[in-house]
N, C-alpha and C positions, 0 to 999 in steps of 0.2 A: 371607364376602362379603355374604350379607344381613344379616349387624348393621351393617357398615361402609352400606351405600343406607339402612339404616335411621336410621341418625346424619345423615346425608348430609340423608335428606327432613327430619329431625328441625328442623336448622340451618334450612332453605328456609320452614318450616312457616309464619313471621309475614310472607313476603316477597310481592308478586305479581311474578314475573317478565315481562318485556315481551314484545309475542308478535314485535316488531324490534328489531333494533339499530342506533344509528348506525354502530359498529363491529365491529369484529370484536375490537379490543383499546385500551384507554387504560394510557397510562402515567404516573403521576405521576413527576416529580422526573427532571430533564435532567442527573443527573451520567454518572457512568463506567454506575452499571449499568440505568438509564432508556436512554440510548444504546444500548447493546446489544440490549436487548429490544426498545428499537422497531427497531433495522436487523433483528435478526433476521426479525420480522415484517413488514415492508416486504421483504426479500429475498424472504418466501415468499406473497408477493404478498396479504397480511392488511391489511384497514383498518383502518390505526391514526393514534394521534395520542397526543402528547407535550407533556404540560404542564409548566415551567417560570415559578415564578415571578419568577427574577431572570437570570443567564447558563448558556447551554449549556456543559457540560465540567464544572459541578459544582466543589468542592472542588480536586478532581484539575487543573486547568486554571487556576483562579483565583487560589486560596488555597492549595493544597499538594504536592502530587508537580513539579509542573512550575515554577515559581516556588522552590521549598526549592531544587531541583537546583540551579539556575541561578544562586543563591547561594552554596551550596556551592561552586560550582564557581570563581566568582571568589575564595573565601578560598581554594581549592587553590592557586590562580595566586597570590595574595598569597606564600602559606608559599614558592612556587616562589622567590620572589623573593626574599623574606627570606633563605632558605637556598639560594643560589644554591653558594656556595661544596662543595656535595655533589656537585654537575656539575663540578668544575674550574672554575666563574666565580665573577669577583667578586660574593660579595650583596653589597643593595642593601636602602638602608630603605625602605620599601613609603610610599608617602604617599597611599592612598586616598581618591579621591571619591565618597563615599556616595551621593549624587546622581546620579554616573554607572553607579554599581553597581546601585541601583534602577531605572536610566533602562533598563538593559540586562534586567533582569526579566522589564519590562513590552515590551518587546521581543521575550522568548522567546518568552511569551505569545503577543505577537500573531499569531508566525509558525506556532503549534502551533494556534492557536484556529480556520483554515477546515475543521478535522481534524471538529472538534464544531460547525461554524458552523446556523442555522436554514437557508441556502441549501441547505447540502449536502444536512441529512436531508429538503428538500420536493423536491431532485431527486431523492435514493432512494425516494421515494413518501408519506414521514411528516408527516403536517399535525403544524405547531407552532405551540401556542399559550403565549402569552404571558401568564398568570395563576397562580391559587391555588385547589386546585380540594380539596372536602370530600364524604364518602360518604352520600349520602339510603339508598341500597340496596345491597344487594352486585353491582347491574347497573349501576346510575346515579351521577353524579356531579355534583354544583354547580360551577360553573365558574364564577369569578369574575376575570374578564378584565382586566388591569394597565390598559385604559383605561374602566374604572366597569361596564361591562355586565355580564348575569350570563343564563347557560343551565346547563341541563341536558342531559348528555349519557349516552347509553348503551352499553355495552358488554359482548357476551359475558363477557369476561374485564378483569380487570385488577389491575396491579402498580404494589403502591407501591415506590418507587423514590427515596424522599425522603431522604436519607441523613443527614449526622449534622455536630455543630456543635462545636466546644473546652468540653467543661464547667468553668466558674467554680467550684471550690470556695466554700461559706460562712464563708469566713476574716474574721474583724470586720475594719474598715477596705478589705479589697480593693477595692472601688469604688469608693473615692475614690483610689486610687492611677490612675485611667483605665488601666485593665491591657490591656498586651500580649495579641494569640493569634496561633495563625496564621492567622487570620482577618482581622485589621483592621493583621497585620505592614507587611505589604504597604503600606503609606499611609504608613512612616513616610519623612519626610523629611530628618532629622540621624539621623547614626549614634549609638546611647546610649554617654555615656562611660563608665558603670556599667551595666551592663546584671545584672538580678536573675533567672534563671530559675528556675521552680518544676518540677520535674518530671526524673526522672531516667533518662526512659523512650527511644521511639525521636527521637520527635517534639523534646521537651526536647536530648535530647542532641547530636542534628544542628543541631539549633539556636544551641547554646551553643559546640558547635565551629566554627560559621562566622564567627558576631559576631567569635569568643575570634581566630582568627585575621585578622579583618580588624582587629584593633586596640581593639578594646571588652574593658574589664575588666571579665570573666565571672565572676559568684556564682552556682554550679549547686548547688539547695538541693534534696535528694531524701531522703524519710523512711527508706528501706530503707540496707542498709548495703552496697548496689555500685551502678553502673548497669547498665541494662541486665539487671533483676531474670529476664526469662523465659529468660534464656541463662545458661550452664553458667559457673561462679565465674571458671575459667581465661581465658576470652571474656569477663569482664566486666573484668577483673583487668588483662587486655591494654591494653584501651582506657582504663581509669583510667589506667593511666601516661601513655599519649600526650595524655590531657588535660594532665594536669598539665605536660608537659614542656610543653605551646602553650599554660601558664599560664593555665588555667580553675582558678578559687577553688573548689574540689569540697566540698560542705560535706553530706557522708554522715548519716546517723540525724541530723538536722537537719528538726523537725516546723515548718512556718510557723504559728505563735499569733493573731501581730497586726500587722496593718498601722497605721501610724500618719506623719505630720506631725511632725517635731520643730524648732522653731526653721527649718521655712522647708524640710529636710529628709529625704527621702522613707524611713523604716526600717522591716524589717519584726521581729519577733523571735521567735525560732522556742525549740523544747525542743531540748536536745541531753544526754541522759546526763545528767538532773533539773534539768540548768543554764538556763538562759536569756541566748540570747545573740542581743547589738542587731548587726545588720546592713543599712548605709546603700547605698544605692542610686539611680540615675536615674530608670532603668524599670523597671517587671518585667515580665516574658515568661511565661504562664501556659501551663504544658505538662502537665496533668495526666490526661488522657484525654479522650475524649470522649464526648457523649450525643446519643442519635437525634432525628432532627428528626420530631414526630410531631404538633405543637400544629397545630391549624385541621384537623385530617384529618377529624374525624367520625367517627373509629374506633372511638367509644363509641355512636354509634346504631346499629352491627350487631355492637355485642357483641364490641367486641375491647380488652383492656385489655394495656397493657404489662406486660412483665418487668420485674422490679425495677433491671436496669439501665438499663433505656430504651426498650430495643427490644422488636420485635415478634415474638410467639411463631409459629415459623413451623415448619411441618411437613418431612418429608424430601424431600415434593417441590417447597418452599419454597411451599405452600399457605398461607390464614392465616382459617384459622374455614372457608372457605367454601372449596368445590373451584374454585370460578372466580376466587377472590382470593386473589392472591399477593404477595409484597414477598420482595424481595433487596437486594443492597448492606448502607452501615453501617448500615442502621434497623434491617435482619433480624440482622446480626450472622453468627457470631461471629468472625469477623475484618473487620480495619479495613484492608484493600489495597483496590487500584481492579485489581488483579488476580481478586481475593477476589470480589469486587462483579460484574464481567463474567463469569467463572466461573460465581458463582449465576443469573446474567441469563440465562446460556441454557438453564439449569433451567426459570426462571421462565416464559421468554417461549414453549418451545417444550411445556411443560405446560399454558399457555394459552391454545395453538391448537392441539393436538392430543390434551388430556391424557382425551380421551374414548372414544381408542381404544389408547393408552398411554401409560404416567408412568413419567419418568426418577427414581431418585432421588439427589439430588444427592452428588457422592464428592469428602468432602474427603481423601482419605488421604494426597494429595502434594502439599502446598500450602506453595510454597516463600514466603520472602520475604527483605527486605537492606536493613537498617538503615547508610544513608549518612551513617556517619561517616568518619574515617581514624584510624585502618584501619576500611573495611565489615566489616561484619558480614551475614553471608548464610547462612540455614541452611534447613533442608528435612527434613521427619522427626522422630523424638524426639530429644532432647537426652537425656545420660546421665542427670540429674535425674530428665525425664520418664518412660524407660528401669525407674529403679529403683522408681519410683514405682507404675508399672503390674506391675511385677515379671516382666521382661521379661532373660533373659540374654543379657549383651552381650560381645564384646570392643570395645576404644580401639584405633585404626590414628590414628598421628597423625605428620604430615607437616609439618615445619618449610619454611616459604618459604627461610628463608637457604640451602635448599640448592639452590635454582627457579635455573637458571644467567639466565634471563631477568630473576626478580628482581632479582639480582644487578647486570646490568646497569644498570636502571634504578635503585638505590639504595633500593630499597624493597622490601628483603628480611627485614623482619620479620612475623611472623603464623605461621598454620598451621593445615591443613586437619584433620578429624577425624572418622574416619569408624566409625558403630555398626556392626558385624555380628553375628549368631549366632555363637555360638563354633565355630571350627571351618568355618565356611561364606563366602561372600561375599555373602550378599544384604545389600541396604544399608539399614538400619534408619533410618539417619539421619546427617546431616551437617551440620557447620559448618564456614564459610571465613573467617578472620580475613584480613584483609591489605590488599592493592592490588589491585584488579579483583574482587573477591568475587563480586559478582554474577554478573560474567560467568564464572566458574570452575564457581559452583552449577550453573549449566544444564546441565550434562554429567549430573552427577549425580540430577540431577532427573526429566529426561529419562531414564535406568535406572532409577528407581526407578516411573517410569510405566508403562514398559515390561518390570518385569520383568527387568531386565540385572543381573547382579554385578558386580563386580569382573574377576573373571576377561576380562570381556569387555570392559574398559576397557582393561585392561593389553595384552589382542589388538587393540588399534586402535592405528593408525601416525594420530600428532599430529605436526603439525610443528614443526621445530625452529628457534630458541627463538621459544617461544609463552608464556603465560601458562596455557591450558591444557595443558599438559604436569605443572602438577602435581594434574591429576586419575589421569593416569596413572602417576607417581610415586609417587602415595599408594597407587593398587591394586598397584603392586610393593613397597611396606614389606610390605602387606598379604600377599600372597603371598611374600616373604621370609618372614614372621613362624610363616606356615602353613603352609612347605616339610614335604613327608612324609620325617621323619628317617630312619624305619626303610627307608625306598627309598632314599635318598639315600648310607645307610650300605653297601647292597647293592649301589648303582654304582660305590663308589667300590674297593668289592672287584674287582667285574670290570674298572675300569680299570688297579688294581693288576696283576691276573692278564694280563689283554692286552699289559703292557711287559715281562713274563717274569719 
């Protein structure tokens, strides 16, 4: 304990700390997990204030989680139509208005946006300010206010919150192509008739399946040879067909070289298997990860430099160099959910107003997520990859949807649940949901693996019938089929013999 105060004064040593504060806490950066930290703090009646440069809700609200759905969800409706004939109706050729499909976007938006408005958090107690605000101290802050003024302000504590942006590869020519992200998607006003996406990740992929079925002829150019690289071959494998069946141009081990202009033209040409090969396109849609937003913070006048990815090096109690300065969300990493994000936030925010008389340290151990394609993908825990990788003994319990009588009905009875356990046991090491409702299937599981629940005890819960969750308890009776005690089994079926004479 005394090296740890000794490091602690070490860090303080060049600083004069202030003998007031204007606050009790500042938060940079108004997405998903600036939000949380300031209600946190505003709940627990803490002066705080929350600076945003451009709109409250962040990424999450603007440019991605809430805007992709909402998209997504009009191509569902398209394919509904298309393929009517799976219901007993006639399809129908879908003849989509782009305009009206973005008109409806920006719609969802508005209706989701009083959730994060600057009204709501100054009636929860949170002054919002409307600037760009850079570190003089690890107490104080420059505040450079979106109408030209500029203060300093003070704070016991405080959390960067500034999260993270679509990173540009440096592909020669990309720039002059005016490329796509899911950043500046959102603005387009024709639908592309070639649409080019780079990236074969989550973001890329739910992307490329929306265009692909609203009518855009989909080039999905990804360097690795599946999609959907951090899930298990089988779950990658899945959803590669269903691309291709909704006619996305899947173009695997396919590296992008060079963009270029040809005769008027847009093409880019990538490596494939030493070849080289020209592929023409509209637009292209840039999906290849992202990088932290950290430019204008000042984080080099107290001595804090990035990780080679971007982000910022953040301690277990998401502390960052200094016990009162903290960062969560995408800037802190290592995950890229607005789930992920609010999760660290209440690390963050309740570390920074209490972390003097104890510090939580932050538990990713069950940190689900669900890649919204069709079929979702939704998993939670290790994958069998990851599993073998850590060297980790497992058994596969894996549970086909065709046999979900619910599935069934709805006609969307392909995919299948997959569940890790110790051999021999039920606890659940890990899960993946391929199919129709993924998301909402994972939460069962999620929720046991938080709690400490097996199997066993899924299969002892009465789901109702037909549900979509029922084949969480499906999957823990394969499992319990699988793990029935032979040699008892064999012993009863003696005494049922002996008891009919």
């Amino acid at each position: 304990m005394w090296w740890a105060c000794s490091v602690v004064a070490r860090s303080y040593a060049s600083w004069k700390k202030p003998e007031r504060f204007d606050y009790n806490l500042l938060v940079i950066g108004g997405g998903s997990a600036g939000l949380v930290s300031a209600y946190i703090a505003a709940a627990v009646k803490a002066k705080v204030a929350l600076i945003e440069k451009h709109k409250l809700g962040g990424d999450c609200l603007n440019t991605g989680c809430i805007p992709s759905k909402a998209l997504i969800r009009s191509a569902k409706a398209a394919d509904t139509l298309r393929h009517a004939n799976r219901y007993g109706l006639e399809s129908v050729p879908v003849k989509s208005s782009f305009m009206n499909i973005m008109n409806r976007v920006k719609d969802v938006i508005a209706k989701v946006e009083p959730h994060d408005s600057p009204e709501r958090y100054r009636q929860l107690g949170v002054d919002c300010i409307a600037g760009e605000a850079s570190f003089v101290s690890p107490w104080e802050l420059e505040v450079r206010h979106n109408d030209g003024h500029t203060e300093r302000l003070t704070a016991r504590s405080i959390i960067v919150a500034t999260g993270g942006k679509p990173a540009m590869p440096p592909i020669p020519g990309l720039k002059d192509m005016e490329p796509l992200s899911s950043d500046n998607l959102w603005e387009l006003q024709e639908q592309p008739e070639r649409l080019l996406v780079l990236g074969g990740g989550p973001i890329g992929s739910e992307l490329a399946h929306a265009f692909a079925r609203l009518g855009s002829q989909v080039i999905q150019v990804e360097m690795g040879d599946r999609l959907l690289a951090k899930e298990d071959s089988d779950v990658s494998e899945l959803v590669r067909v269903q691309f291709e069946n909704d006619g996305v141009d899947l173009r695997l081990e396919h590296a992008a070289k060079e963009f270029a202009i040809e005769e008027g033209e847009k093409v880019v040409y990538c490596e494939h298997k030493g070849e080289r090969v020209r592929i023409a396109f509209d637009q292209v849609l840039v999906a290849v990860g992202r990088a932290a937003n950290t430019k204008g913070l000042g984080l080099d006048k107290i001595g804090v430099e990035t990780l080679p990815n971007g982000t910022v090096p953040v301690e277990e109690d998401m502390s960052l160099r200094y016990p009162n300065v903290f960062a969560c969300g995408d800037v802190a990493g290592p995950y890229q959910f607005t789930h992920a994000a609010a999760h660290q936030a209440w690390y963050a925010a309740v570390n920074a107003l209490f972390g003097q008389f104890k510090r939580f340290k932050v538990d990713y151990r069950v940190m689900p997520w669900v890649t919204f394609t069709s079929p979702e993908v939704a998993r939670v825990g290790l994958s069998e990859a990851e599993a073998r990788e850590k060297g980790i003994a497992f058994e596969v319990t894996k549970y086909g949807l065709d046999d979900l009588d619910r599935a069934i009905t709805e006609s969307e009875d392909s995919g299948f649940i997959k569940v890790l356990t110790p051999p021999g046991k039920d606890k659940i090491l890990g899960v993946v949901v391929v199919g129709s409702h993924a998301g909402e299937i994972l939460a069962e599981f999620t929720l046991a693996m938080k709690h400490g629940l097996g199997l066993n005890k899924i299969l002892g819960t009465i789901h109702p019938y037909p549900t979509w969750n029922e084949a969480a308890k499906a999957a823990a009776g394969q499992w319990k089929q699988a793990n029935a005690p032979q040699r008892l089994l064999a012993i009863v079926e003696k005494i049922h013999s002996w008891r009919r004479g």
